[in-house]
N, C-alpha and C positions, 0 to 999 in steps of 0.2 A: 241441099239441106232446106228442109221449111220452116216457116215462120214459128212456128211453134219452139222450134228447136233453137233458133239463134234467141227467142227471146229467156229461155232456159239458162242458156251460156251465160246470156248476159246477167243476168239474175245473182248467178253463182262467182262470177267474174266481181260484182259490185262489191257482194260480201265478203269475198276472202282480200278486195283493195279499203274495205270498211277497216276489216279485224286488226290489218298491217300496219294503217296508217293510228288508228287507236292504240297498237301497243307501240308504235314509235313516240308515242308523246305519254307514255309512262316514265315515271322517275327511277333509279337505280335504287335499291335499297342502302339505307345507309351502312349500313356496314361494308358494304363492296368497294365505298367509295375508300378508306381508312380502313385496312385490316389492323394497321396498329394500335388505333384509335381506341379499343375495347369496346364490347358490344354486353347487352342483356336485352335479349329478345329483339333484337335489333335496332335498337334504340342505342344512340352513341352516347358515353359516358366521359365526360371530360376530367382531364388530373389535371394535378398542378406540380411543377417540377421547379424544387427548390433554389432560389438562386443567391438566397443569401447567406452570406458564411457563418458558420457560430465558430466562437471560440472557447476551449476547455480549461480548465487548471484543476491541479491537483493540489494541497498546500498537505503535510504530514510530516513529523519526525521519522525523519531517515532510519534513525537506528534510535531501539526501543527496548528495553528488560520483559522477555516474554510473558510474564505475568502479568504486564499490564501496557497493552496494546494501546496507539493512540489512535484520537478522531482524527478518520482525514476528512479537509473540509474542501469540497466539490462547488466550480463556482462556472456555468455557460453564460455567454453573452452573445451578445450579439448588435451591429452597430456601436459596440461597446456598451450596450446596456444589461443588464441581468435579461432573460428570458425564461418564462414556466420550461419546464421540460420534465422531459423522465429519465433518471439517471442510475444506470445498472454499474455497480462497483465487482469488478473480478480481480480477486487476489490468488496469483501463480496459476489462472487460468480456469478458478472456481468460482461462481457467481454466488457472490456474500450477503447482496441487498439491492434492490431496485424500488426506487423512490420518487413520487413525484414531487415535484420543487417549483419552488418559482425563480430559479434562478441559481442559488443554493444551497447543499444541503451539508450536513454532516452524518459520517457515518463511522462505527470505531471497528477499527478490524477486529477478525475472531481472535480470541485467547488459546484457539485452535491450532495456530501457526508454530510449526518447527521453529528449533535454533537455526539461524541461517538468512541468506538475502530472499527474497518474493517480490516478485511483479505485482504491482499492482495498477490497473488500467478501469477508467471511469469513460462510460461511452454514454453521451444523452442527446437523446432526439426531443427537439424543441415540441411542441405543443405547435407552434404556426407550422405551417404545412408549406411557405416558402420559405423556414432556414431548414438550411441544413446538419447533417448530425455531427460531431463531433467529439472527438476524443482525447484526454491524454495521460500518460505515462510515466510510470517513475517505478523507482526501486527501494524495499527497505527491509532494515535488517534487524535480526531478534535474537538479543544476546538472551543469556541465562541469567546474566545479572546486569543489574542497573549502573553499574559502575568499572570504568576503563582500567581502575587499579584493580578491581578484583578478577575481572574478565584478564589479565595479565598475568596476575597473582597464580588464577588455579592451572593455568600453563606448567608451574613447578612443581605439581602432585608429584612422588614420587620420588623429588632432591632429601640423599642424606643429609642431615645437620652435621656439620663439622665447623666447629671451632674455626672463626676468621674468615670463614670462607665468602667469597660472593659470587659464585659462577656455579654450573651445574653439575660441576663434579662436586660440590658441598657446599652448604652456606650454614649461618647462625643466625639468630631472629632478627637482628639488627642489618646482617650483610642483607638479608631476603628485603626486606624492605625496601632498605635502599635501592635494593637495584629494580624490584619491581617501578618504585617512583622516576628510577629516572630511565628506565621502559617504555613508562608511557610521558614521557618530557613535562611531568607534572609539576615537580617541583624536588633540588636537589638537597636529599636528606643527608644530616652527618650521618658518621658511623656508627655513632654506640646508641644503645636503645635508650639511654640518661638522655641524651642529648635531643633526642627525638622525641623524649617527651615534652619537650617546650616547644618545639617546633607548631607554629600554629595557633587555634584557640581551640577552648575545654568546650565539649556538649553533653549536656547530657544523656544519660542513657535510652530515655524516650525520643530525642533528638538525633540519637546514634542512624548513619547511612551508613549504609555499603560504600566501604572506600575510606572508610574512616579510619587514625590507626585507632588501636587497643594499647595502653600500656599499665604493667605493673610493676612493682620491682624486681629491676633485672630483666626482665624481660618486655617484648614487643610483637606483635601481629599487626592482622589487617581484618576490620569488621566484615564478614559476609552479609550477617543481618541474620535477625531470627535468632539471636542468642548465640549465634555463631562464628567463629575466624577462624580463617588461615592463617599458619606461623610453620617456624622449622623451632618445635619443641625442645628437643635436649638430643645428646649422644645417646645415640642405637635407634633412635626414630627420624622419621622422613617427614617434609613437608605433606601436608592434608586438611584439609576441614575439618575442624572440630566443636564440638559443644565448649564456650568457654566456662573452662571450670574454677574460676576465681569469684566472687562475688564483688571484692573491690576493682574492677577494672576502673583506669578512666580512658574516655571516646576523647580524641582530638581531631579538629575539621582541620585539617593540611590546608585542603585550598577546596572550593568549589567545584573546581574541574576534576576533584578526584572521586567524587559522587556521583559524576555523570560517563554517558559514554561516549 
């Protein structure tokens, strides 16, 4: 081989131990290092992974007269202190409202809801991006009416009136009552509708709740509202709601607890 030619080699030998040793002292691209890590244009992008706990509550009247739905009121902490967040309320698995807060909010369920019980679940992600989300749960229920005696009461649609009676093979306006009150362990009424009219105090008309009784003479019911009671009227007719068709009624509040549910 001549001189020409080893200085050739050698030439060729320098540069390909140049190129080697130049891409040995290049860096990894960042992202090769972290595939987890997330990338944009290879440029590493840092998170942050929440490590402090928030805690939920739910506060709402359990059971409620469908027509008028309560606020539930929605409260996240965290450390035990309120925190901002954003709080999405699902009732029976439908998303009702989402709201941001600082802490808490109120929200009133739909007028939308069935007679019957409903899930209702509040889920809020804090605004800090170290707490975390949290949620919680509960159940509540939608009568028709406002009141436990008359939710009890419209159970007897369909009892003939008979003279004396207080069970479901017949009752009379005074047996019906009775036994609706002591149904729902409200409070124990005598038996004759006389007697039951003192039973209590007097409201008035404007004042009249659902749950209230009605009385005229001789006779006795139980207010629905809206100008309306249930009673077991006279022989050949059945307990039902009806338009009250006296204009002297008077309303007596039994007890409190008979207004409610």
């Amino acid at each position: 081989m001549n001189e020409r030619h080893h200085r050739g080699v050698r030439r060729t030998l320098g540069v390909l131990v140049t190129a080697v040793v130049a891409t040995a002292g290049l860096s990894a691209p960042a992202f090769a290092t972290d595939p987890a890590a997330g990338t944009t244009g290879g440029t590493t992008q840092s998170t942050t992974t929440p490590t402090v706990a928030s805690h939920t509550t739910i506060a709402v009247d359990r059971s409620f007269q469908r027509s008028a739905p309560p606020v539930a009121t929605v409260r996240t902490t965290a450390d035990g202190k309120a925190t901002p967040s954003t709080t999405t309320l699902y009732v029976s698995g439908k998303r009702v409202a989402t709201v941001k807060t600082t802490g808490t909010t109120k929200v009133r369920l739909p007028r939308q809801l069935g007679v019957g019980r409903h899930s209702v679940v509040a889920v809020s992600t804090p605004a800090t991006t170290s707490v975390k989300k949290s949620e919680a749960r509960t159940t509540v229920t939608a009568h028709k009416y406002g009141s436990r005696i008359v939710e009890d009461a419209v159970t007897y649609s369909g009892v003939r009136y008979k003279h004396g009676g207080t069970s479901r093979h017949g009752m009379d306006c005074s047996g019906f009552t009775q036994r609706v009150f002591r149904d729902t362990h409200v409070k124990k009424l005598p038996r004759t509708a006389s007697a039951q009219a003192h039973v209590g105090k007097r409201v008035s008309r404007a004042h009249a709740r659902p749950g209230d009784l009605v009385h005229t003479t001789g006779h006795v019911g139980i207010y629905v509202g809206d100008g309306k009671m249930i009673d077991a009227p006279r022989p050949g007719k059945k307990i039902h709601v009806r338009t009250m068709y006296a204009a002297h009624w008077t309303f007596i509040r039994v007890s409190n607890a008979a207004i409610t549910i």
